[in-house]
Structure formats: C-alpha cells, structure tokens
mmCIF file of the C-alpha atoms, coordinates in Angstrom:
data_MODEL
# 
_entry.id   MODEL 
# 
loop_
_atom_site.group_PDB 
_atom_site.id 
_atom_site.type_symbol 
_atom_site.label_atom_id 
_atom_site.label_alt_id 
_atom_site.label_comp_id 
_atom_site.label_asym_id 
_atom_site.label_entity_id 
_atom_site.label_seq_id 
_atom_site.pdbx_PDB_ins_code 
_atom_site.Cartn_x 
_atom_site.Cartn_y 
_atom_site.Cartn_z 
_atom_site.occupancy 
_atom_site.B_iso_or_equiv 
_atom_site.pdbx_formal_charge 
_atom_site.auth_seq_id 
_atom_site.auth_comp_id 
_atom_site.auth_asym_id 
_atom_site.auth_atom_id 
_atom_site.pdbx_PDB_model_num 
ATOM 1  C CA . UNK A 1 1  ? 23.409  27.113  1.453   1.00 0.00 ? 1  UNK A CA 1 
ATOM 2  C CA . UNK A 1 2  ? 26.104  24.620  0.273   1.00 0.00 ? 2  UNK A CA 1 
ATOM 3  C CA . UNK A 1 3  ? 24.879  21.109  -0.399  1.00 0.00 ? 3  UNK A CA 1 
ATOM 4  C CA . UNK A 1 4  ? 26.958  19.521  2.509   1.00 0.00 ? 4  UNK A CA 1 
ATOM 5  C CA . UNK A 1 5  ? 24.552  21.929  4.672   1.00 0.00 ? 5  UNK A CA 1 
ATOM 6  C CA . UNK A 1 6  ? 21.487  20.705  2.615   1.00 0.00 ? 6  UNK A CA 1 
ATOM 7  C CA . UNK A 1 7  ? 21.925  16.662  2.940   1.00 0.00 ? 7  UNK A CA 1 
ATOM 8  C CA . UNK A 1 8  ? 23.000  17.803  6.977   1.00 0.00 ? 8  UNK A CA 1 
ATOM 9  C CA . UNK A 1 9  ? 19.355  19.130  7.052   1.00 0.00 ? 9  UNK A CA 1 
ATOM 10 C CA . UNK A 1 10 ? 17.729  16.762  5.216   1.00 0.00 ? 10 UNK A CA 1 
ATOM 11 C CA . UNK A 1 11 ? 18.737  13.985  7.772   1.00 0.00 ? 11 UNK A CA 1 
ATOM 12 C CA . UNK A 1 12 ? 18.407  16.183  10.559  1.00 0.00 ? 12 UNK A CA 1 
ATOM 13 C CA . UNK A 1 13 ? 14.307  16.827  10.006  1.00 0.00 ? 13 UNK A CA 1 
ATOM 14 C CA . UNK A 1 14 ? 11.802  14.547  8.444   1.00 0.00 ? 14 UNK A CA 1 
ATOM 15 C CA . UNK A 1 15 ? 10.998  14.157  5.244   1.00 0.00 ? 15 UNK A CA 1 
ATOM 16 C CA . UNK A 1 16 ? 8.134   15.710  3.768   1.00 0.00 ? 16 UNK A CA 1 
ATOM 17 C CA . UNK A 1 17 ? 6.746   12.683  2.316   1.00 0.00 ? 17 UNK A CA 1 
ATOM 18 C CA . UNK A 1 18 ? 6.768   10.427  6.021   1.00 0.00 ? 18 UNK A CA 1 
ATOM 19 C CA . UNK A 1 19 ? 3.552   9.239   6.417   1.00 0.00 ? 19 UNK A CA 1 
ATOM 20 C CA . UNK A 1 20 ? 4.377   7.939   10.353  1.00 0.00 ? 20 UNK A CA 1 
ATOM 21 C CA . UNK A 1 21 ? 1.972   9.540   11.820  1.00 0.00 ? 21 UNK A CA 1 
ATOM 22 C CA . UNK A 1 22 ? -1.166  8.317   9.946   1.00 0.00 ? 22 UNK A CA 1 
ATOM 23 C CA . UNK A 1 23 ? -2.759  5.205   10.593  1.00 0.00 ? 23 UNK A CA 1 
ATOM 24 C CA . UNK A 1 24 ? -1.595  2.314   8.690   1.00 0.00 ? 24 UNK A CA 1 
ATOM 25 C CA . UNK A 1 25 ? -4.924  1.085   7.872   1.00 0.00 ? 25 UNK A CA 1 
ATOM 26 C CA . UNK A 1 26 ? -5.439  2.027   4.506   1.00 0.00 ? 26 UNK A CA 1 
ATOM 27 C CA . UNK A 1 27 ? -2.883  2.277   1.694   1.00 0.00 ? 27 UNK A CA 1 
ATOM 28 C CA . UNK A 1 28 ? -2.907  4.982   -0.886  1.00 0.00 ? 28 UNK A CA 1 
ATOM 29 C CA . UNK A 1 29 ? -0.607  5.115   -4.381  1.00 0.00 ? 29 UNK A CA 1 
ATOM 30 C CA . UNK A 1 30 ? -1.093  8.560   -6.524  1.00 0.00 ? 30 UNK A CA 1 
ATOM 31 C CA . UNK A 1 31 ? 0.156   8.495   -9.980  1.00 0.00 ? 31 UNK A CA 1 
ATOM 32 C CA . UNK A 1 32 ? -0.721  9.575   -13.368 1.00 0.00 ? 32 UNK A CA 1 
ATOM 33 C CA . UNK A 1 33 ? -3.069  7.150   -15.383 1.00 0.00 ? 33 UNK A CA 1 
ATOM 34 C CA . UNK A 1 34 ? -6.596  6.903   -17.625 1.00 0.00 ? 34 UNK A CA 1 
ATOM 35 C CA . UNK A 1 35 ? -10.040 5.804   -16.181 1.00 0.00 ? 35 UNK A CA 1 
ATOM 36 C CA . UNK A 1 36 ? -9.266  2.133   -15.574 1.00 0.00 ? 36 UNK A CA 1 
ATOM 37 C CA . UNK A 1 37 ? -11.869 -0.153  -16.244 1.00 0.00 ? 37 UNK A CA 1 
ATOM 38 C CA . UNK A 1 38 ? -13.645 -2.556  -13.913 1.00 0.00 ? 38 UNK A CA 1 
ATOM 39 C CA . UNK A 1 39 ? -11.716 -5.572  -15.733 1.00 0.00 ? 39 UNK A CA 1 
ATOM 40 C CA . UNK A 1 40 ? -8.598  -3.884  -15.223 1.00 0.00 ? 40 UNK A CA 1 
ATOM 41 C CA . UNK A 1 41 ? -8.956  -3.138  -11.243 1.00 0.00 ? 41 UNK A CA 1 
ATOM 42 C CA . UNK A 1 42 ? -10.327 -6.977  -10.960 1.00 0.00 ? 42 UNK A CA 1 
ATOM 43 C CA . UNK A 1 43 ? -7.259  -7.916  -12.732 1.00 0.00 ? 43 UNK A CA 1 
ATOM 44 C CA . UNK A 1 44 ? -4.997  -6.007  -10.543 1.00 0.00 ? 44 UNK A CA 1 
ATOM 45 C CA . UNK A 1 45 ? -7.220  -7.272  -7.084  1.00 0.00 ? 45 UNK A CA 1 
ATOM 46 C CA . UNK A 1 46 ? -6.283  -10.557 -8.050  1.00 0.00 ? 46 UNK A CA 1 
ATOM 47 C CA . UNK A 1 47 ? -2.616  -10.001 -8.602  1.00 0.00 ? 47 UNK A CA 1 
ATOM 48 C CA . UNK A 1 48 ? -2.193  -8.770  -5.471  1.00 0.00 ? 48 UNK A CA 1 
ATOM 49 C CA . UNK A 1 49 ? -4.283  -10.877 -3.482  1.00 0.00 ? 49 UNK A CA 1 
ATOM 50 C CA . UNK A 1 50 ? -2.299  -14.089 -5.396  1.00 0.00 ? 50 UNK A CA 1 
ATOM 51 C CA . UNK A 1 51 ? 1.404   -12.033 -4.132  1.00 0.00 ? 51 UNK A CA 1 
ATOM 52 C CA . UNK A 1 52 ? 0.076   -11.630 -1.164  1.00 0.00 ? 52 UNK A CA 1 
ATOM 53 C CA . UNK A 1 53 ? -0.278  -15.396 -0.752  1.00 0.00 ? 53 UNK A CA 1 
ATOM 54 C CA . UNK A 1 54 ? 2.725   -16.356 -1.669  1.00 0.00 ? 54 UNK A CA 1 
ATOM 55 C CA . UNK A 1 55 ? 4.493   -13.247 0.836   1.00 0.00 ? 55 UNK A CA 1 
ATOM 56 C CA . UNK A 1 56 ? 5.995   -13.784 4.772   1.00 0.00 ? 56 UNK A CA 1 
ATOM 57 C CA . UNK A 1 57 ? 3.111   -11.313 5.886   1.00 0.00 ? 57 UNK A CA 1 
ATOM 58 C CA . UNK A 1 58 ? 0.541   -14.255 4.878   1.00 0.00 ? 58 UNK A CA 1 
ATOM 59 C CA . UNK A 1 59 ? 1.973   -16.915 7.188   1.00 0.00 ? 59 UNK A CA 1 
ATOM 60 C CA . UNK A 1 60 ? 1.770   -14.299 9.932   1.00 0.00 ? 60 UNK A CA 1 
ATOM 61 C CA . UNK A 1 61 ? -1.369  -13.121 9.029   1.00 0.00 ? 61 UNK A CA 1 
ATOM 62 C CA . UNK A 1 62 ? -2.722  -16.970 9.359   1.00 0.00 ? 62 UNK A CA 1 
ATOM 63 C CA . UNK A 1 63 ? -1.043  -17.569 12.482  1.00 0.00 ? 63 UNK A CA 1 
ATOM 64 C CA . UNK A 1 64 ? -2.435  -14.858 14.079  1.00 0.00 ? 64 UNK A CA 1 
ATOM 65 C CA . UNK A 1 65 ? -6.291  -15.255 12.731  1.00 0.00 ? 65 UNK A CA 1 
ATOM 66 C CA . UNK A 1 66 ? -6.647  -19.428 11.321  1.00 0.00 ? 66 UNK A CA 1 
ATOM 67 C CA . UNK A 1 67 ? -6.814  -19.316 7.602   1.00 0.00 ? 67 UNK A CA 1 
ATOM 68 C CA . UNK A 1 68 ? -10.428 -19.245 7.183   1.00 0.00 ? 68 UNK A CA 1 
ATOM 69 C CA . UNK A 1 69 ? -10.591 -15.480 8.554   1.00 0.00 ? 69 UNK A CA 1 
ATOM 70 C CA . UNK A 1 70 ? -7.240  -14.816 6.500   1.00 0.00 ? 70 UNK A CA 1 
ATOM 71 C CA . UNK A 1 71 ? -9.307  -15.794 3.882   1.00 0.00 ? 71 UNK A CA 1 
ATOM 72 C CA . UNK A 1 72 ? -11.946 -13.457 4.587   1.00 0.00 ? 72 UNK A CA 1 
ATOM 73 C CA . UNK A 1 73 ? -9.758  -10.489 5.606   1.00 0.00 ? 73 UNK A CA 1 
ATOM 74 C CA . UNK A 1 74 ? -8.012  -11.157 2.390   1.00 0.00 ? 74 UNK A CA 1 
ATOM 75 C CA . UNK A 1 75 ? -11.431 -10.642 -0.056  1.00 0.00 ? 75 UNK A CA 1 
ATOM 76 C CA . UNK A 1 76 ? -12.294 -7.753  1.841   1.00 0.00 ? 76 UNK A CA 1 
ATOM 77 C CA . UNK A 1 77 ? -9.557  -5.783  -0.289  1.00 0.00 ? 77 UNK A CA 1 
ATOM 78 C CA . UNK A 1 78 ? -10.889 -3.435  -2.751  1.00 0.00 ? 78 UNK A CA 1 
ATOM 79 C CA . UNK A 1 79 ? -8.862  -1.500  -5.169  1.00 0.00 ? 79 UNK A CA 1 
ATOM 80 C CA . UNK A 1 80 ? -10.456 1.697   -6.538  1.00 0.00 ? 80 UNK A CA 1 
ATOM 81 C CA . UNK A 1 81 ? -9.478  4.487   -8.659  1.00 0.00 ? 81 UNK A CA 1 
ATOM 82 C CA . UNK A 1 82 ? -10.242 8.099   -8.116  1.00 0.00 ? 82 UNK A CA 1 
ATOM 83 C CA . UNK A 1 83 ? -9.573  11.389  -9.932  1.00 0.00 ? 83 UNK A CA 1 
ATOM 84 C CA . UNK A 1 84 ? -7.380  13.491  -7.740  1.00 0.00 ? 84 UNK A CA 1 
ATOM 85 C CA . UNK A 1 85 ? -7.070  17.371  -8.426  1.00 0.00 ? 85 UNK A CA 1 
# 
C-alpha cells in the first residue's frame, strides 16, 4: 500500500484512539509514572482546580449553576492513580 493510499484511509475511517462514543463524564490520562504520593495528587487537585478557575469553561459553568454549586461541583474532583496492566 503506498502512503498516499494510507493517509486516504486514515481520513476516510476513524481513528483508533476516538473516544466519541463514550460518555464524557469522566476523564482518563494513561502514562508511565511511580506510585504518587497523597501530597503529590493533592498538589496536582489543586492545580487544576486553580486553572480551572481562571478557564472560559468556569464562567459557563457559573452561569449555568450560581457559583455556590460551581463551587461544590468543583471540590467534588478527585484525582487518583491506578496501576494499569
């Protein structure tokens, strides 16, 4: 198969990463790293709660529920590590 043919079918079909047809209600990243401590996943639940503040999705997210439940829905995120494989 010549590569012209291979990028034809690569647009032509999905791509076997596309996640489209699962629910968006849970975000998963998989990549290689040690047992993280509990200091370390606090650290990183902070960081993205504070970018999450200061991103457009926040305003929308406030509009939609009043700030006090953004507030809420926004301590309700947990980050956790677990051995795959």
């Amino acid at each position: 198969m010549t590569r012209h043919k291979r990028k034809k079918k690569k647009k032509k079909g999905k791509h076997k990463g596309s996640s489209s047809e699962s629910p968006v209600d849970m975000m998963h990243a998989f990549m290689p790293f040690p047992e993280p401590s509990e200091e370390l996943l606090s650290d990183i639940e902070r960081n993205f709660r504070n970018e999450f503040r200061n991103s457009p999705i926040w305003d929308q997210v406030v509009s939609q529920y009043g700030i006090e439940k953004a507030e809420e829905l926004l301590k309700e995120i947990k980050i956790s590590a677990e051995r795959v494989g």
